[in-house]
Each structure stands twice: as structure tokens, then as C-alpha cells.
Backbone bond lengths (Angstrom), bond angles and torsions (degrees), N, CA, C in turn:
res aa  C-N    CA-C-N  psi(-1)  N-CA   C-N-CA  omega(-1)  CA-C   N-CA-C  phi
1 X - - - 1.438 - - 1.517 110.67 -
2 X 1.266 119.95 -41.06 1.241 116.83 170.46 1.206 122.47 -65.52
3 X 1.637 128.89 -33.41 1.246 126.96 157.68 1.510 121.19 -30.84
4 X 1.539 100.77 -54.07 1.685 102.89 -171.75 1.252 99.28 -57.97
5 X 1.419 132.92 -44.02 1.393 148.07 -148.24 1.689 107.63 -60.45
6 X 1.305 89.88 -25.53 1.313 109.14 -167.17 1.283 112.20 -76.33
7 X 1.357 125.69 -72.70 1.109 128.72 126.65 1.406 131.88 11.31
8 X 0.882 130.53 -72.05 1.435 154.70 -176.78 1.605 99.85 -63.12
9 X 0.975 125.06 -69.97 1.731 127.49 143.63 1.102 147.11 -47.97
10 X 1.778 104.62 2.17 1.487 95.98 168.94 1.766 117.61 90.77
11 X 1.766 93.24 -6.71 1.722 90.97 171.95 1.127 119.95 68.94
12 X 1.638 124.64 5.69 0.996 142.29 -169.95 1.433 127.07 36.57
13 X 1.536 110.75 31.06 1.507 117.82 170.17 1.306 111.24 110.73
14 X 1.269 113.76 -22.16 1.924 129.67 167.91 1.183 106.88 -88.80
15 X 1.861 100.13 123.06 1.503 111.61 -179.43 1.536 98.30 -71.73
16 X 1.485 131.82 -64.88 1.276 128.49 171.79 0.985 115.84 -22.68
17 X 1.534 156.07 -50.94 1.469 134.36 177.85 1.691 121.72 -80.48
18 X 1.420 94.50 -13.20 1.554 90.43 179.53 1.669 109.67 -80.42
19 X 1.313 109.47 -37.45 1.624 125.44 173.78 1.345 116.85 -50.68
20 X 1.700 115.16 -42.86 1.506 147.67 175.58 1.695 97.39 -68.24
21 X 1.209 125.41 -58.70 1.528 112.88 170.34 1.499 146.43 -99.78
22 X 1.695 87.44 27.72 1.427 103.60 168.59 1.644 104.37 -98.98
23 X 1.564 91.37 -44.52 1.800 90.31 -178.22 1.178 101.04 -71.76
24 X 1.153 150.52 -40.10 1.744 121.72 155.72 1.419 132.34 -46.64
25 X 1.619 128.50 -1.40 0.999 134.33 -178.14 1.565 85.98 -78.56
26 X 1.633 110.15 -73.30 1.321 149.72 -168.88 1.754 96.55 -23.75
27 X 1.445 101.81 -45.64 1.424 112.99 -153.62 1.801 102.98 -82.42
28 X 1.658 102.30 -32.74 1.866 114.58 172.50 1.433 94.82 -60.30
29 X 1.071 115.92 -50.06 2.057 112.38 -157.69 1.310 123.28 -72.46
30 X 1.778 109.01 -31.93 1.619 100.67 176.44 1.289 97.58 -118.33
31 X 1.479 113.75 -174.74 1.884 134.84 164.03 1.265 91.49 -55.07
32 X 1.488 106.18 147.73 1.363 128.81 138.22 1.999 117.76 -16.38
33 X 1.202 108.18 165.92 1.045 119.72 164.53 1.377 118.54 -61.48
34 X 1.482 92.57 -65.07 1.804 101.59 179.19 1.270 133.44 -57.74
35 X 1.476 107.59 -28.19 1.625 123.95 159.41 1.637 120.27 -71.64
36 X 1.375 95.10 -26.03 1.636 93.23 170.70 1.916 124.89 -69.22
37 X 1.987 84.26 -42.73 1.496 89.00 166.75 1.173 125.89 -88.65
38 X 1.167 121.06 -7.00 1.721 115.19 157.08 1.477 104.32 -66.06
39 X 0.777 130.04 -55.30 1.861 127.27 -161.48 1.478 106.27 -69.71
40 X 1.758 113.67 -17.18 1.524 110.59 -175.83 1.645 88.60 -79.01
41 X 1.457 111.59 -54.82 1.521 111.12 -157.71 1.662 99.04 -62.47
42 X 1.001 122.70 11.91 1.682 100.15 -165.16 1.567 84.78 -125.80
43 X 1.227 136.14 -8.21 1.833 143.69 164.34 1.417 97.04 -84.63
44 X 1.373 129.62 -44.27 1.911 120.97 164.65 1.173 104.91 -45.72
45 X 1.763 120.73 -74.54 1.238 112.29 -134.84 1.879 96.21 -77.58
46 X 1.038 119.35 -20.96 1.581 131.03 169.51 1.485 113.95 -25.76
47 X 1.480 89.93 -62.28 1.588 128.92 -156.98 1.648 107.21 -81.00
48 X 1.481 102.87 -42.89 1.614 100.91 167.82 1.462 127.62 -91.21
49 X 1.559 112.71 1.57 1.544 120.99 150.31 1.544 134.42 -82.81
50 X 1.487 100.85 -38.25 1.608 109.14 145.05 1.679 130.65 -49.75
51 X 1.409 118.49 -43.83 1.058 118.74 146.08 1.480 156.01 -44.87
52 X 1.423 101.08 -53.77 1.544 122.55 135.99 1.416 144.29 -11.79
53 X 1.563 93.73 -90.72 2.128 117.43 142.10 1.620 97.37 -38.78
54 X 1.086 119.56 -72.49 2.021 103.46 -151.81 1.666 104.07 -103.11
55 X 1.281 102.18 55.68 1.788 105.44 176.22 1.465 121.77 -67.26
56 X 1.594 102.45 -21.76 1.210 123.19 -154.72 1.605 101.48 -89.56
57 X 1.657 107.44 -43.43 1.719 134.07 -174.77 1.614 92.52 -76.67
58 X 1.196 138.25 -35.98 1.085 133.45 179.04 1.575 125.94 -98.45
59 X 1.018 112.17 -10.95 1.530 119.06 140.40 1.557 141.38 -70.95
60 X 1.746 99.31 -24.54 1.606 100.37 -177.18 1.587 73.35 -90.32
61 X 1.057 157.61 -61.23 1.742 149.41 -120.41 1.773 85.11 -76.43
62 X 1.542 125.85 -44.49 1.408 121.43 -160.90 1.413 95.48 -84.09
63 X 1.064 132.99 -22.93 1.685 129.96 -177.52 1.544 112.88 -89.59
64 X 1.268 113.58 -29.37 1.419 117.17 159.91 1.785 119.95 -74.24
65 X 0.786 108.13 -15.54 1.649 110.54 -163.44 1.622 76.62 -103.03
66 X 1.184 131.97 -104.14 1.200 125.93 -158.23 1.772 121.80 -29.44
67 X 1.777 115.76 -37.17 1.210 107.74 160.20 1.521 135.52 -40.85
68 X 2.114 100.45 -37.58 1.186 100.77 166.79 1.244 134.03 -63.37
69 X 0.839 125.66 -15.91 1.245 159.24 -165.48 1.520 121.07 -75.28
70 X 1.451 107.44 -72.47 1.354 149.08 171.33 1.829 119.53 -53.44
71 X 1.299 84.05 -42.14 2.209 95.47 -164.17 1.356 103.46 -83.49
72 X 1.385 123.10 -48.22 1.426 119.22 168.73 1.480 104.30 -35.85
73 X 1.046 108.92 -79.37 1.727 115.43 -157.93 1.927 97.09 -62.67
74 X 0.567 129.88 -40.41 1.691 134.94 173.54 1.518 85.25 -54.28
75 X 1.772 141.90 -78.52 1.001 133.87 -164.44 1.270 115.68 -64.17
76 X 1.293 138.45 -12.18 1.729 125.15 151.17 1.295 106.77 -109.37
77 X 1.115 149.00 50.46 1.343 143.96 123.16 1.411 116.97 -88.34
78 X 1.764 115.40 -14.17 1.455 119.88 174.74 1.041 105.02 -97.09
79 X 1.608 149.22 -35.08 1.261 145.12 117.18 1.457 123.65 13.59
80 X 1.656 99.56 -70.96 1.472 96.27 -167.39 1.802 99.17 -93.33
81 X 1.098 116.09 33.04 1.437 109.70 171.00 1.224 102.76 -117.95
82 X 1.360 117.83 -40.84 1.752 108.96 -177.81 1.605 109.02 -69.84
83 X 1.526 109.39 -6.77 1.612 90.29 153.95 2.023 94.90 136.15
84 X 1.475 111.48 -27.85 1.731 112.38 171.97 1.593 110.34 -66.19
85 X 0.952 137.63 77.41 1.464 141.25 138.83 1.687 147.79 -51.35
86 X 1.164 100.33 -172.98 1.792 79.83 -174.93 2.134 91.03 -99.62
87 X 0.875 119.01 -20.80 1.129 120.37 161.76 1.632 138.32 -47.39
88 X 1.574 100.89 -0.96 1.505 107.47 -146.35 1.656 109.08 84.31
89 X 1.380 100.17 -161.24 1.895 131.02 -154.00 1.469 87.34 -88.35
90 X 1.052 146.67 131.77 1.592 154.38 159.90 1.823 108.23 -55.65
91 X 0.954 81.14 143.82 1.959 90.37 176.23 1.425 110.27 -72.66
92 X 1.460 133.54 124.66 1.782 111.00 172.36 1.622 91.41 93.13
93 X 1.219 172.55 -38.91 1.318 143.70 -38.83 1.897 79.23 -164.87
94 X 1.249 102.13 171.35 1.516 108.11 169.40 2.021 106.98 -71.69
95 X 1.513 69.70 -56.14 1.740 87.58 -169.35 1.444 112.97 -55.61
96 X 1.416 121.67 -44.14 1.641 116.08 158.31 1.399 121.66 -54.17
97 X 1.304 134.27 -50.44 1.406 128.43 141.22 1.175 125.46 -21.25
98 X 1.354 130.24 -75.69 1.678 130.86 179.25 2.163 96.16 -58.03
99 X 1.458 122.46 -36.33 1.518 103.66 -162.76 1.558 89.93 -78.88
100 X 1.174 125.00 -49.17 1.641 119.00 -171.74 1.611 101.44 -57.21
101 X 0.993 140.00 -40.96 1.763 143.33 -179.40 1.148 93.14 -58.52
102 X 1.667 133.81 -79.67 1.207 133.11 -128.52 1.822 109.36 -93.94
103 X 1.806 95.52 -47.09 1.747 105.74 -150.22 1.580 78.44 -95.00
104 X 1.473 131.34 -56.86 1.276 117.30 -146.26 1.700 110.37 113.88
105 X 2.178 87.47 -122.05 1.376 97.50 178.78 1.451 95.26 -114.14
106 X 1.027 118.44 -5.13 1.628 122.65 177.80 1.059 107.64 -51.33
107 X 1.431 116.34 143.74 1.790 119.95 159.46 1.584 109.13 -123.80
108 X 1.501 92.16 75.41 1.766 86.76 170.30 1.847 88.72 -133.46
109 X 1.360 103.29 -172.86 1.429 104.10 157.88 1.620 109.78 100.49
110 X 1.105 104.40 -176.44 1.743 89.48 -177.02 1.822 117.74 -89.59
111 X 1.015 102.44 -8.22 2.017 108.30 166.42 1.458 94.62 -79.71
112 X 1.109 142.41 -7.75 1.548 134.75 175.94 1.696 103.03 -85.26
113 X 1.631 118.83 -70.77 1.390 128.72 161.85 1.328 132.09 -25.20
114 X 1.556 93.41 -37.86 1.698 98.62 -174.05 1.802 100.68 -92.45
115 X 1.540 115.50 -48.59 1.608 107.45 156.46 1.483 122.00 -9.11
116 X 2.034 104.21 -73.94 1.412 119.32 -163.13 2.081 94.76 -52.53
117 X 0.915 88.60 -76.24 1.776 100.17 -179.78 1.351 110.06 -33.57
118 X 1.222 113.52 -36.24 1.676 116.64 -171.62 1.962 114.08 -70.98
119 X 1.667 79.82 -26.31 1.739 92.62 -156.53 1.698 92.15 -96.48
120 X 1.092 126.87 -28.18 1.522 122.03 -169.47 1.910 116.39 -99.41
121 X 1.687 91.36 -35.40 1.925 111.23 172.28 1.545 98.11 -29.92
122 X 1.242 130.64 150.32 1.550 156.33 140.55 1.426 115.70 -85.62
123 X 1.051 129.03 104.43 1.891 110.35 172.14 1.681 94.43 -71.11
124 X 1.129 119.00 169.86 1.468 147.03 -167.87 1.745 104.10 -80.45
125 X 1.134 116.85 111.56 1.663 111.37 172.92 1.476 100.87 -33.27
126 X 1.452 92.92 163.46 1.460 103.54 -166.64 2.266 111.64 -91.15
127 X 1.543 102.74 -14.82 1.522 96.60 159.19 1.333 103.62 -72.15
128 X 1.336 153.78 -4.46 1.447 134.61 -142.41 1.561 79.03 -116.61
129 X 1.808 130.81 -56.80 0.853 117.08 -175.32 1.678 128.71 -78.66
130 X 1.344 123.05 -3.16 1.287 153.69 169.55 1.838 89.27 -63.05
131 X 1.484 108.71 -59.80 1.805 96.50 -169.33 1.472 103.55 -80.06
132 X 1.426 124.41 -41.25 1.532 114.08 175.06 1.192 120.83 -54.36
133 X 1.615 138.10 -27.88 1.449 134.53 153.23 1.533 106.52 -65.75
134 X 1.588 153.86 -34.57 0.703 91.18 165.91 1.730 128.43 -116.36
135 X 1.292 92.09 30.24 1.949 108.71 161.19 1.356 97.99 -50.97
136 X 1.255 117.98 -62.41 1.733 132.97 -161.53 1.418 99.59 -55.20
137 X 1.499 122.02 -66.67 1.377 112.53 -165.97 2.413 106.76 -68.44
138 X 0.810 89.04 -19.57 1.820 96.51 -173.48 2.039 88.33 -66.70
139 X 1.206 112.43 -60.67 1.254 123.06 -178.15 1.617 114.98 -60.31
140 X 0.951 113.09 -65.29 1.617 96.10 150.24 1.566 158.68 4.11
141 X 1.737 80.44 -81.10 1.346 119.86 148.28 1.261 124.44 -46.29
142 X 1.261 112.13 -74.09 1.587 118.71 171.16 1.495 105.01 -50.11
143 X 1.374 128.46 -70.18 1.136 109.60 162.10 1.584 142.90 -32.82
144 X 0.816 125.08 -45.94 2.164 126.36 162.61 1.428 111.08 -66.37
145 X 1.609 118.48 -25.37 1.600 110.93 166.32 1.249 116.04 -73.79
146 X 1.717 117.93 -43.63 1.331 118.19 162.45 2.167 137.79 -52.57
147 X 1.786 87.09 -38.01 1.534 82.88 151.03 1.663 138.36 -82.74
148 X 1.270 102.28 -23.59 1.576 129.60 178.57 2.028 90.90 -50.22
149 X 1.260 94.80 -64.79 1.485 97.72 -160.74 1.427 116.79 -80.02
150 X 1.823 115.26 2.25 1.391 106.11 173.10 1.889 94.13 -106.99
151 X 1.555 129.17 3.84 1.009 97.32 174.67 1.710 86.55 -98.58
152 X 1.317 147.92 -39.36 1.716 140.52 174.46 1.668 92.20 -27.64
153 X 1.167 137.58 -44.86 1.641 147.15 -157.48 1.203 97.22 -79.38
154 X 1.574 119.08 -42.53 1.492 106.25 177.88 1.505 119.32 -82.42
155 X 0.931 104.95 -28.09 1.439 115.67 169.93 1.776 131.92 -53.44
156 X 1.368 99.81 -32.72 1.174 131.54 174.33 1.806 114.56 -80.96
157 X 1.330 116.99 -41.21 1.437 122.16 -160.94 1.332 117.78 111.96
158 X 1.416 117.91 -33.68 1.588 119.51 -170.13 1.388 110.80 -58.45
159 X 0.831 101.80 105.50 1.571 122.92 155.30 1.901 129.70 -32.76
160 X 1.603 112.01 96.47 1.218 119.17 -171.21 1.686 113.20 -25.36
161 X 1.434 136.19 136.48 1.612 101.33 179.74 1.571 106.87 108.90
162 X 1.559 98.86 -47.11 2.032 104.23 -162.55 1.466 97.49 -97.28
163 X 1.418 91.28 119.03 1.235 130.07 176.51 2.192 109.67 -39.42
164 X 0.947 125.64 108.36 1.701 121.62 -169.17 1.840 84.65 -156.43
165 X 1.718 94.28 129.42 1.310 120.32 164.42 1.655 109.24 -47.55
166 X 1.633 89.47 -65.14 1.956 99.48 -169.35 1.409 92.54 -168.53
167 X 2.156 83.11 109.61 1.120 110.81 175.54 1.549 124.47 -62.74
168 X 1.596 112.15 7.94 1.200 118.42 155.05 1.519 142.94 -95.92
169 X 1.557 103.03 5.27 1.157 120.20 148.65 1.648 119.19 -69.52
170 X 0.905 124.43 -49.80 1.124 129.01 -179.59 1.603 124.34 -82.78
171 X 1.300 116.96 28.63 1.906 124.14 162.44 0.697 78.51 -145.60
172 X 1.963 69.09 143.23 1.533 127.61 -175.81 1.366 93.91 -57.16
173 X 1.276 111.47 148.72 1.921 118.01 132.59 0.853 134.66 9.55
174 X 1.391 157.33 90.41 1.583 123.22 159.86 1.735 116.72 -82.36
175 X 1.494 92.56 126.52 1.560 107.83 -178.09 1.449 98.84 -81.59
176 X 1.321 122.28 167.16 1.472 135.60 -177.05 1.625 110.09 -81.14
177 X 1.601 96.27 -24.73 1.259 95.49 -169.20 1.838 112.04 -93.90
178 X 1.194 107.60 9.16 1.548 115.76 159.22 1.215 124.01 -101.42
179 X 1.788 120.09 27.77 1.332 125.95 171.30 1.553 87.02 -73.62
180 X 1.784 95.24 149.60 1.151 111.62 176.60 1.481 105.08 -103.82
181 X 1.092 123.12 31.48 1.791 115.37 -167.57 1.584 87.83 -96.17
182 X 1.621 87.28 160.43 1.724 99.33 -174.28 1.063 104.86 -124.33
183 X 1.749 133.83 132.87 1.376 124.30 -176.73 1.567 96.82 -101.33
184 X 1.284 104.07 126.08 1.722 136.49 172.73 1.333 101.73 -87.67
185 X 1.794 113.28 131.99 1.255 137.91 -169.06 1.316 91.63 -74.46
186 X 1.399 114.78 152.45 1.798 120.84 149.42 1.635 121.51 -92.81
């Protein structure tokens, strides 16, 4: 009580007791230290077993999302290279080539469509596509570890489903003499 008191008064001009009875406030209001870091470590290790289990669910979700992401702006940057811009039809251009070949003076057809799209499209700011490259490669990733480790699983016997720490405890060896390479005559 006198701590607060202290406090409450200003500590009477000493930074040391006011510092001393705030962190005793600090210390009434939350858990302990050690309870704090138990409850953090036990939201990690939670969080990196959930992860673990659904490597596979969380690799297609990051490879799908970033595709969305990604293909738009990939599909009008190929757009505006074969020559449909926001400028109009490019001089020299693919698309002036295919409209002088095909349409003429006409503007119908698909060098007209791809124009409209060419001339109005936004590509994606460049943080948006900066995180969808690397959503894509993280997802990926997660994805080839997730197939990597269900064909090591088949390899092994373990059963899709069956519960295994590290499916690299459990395969055999590889001996040298089960390379499958074939030596071809000259």
C-alpha cells in the first residue's frame, strides 16, 4: 500500500521508488514471468504442430492466393507487350501486325478485346506483387516438403493418417547397390 502511495505522490522526488512501485503495480496486474513464458511456449509449440499436420493445406491456400494475385498482372503485362496498351495499338507491334493482317480498318475481333483490357487493366502495385512472389515460392515450398514427405512415407510403409514423429526415422537405408541408374553401352 505504501508502494502505491508512493506513486500517488510522486515518489517523493526519487526516481528509484517510483520505478520500484510501478513495477510492483506491473507485477499485481499480470502472471509472472514464468507463466507468461510457459503460455508463449505452449502457443509456439501449438502453432508449429498445426503447421506441420497441414503443410500440405497450407501450401495449396499460399500457392493459390498468390496465383490470384500474380496472373492478372502477368496477364496484362503480356497484353501490353504484344502491343494492346493504354496508349492504343503500338507501332511495329504484334497486335498491329495481326489487326493490319486480319481486321483491316475494322475494330472488332479479338485485337479489339485485348486493346479494351490492355488500355483500362491496372497491374498490381509492386508491394502486392513483391508478397505474391514470395507467397508463391513459401507455398511451393511447403508444398514439395509436403509431397517429399508423403512419398519418404511411402517408402517407408507408414500409412497416410499414421501418426510418426519423423518419417525419417523410420526408412530403411539406402544401400548403393539399389541405385537404379543404368549404364548405357557406347
Amino acid at each position: 500500500m505504501s508502494e502505491n502511495n508512493a506513486v500517488a505522490r510522486g515518489g517523493n522526488g526519487n526516481p528509484r521508488v517510483e520505478v520500484e512501485a510501478l513495477l510492483a503495480l506491473v507485477r499485481n496486474q499480470f502472471p509472472t514471468l514464468a507463466t507468461g513464458a510457459a503460455i508463449t511456449t505452449e502457443i509456439v509449440n501449438q502453432v508449429t504442430e498445426s503447421i506441420r499436420r497441414n503443410i500440405g493445406l497450407l501450401g495449396s491456400g499460399l500457392t493459390a492466393t498468390s496465383l490470384a494475385v500474380l496472373l492478372p498482372s502477368l496477364a496484362i503485362a503480356i497484353v501490353n507487350a504484344i502491343g494492346c496498351t493504354a496508349g492504343g495499338i503500338a507501332a511495329g507491334s504484334m497486335a498491329a501486325a495481326i489487326q493490319s493482317a486480319f481486321y483491316g480498318a475494322y475494330t472488332t475481333g479479338l485485337i479489339s478485346t485485348l486493346q479494351a483490357f490492355g488500355a483500362t487493366a491496372v497491374i498490381a502495385f509492386p508491394a502486392a506483387l513483391i508478397l505474391g512472389s514470395i507467397s508463391l515460392a513459401t507455398g511451393v515450398g511447403f508444398l514439395g516438403h509436403w509431397l517429399y514427405k508423403r512419398h519418404r512415407a511411402s517408402l517407408s510403409g507408414v500409412l497416410p493418417g499414421q501418426d510418426s514423429d519423423d518419417l525419417n526415422d523410420n526408412l530403411p537405408p539406402v544401400h548403393p547397390s539399389e541405385n537404379k541408374a543404368v549404364a548405357v553401352p557406347i
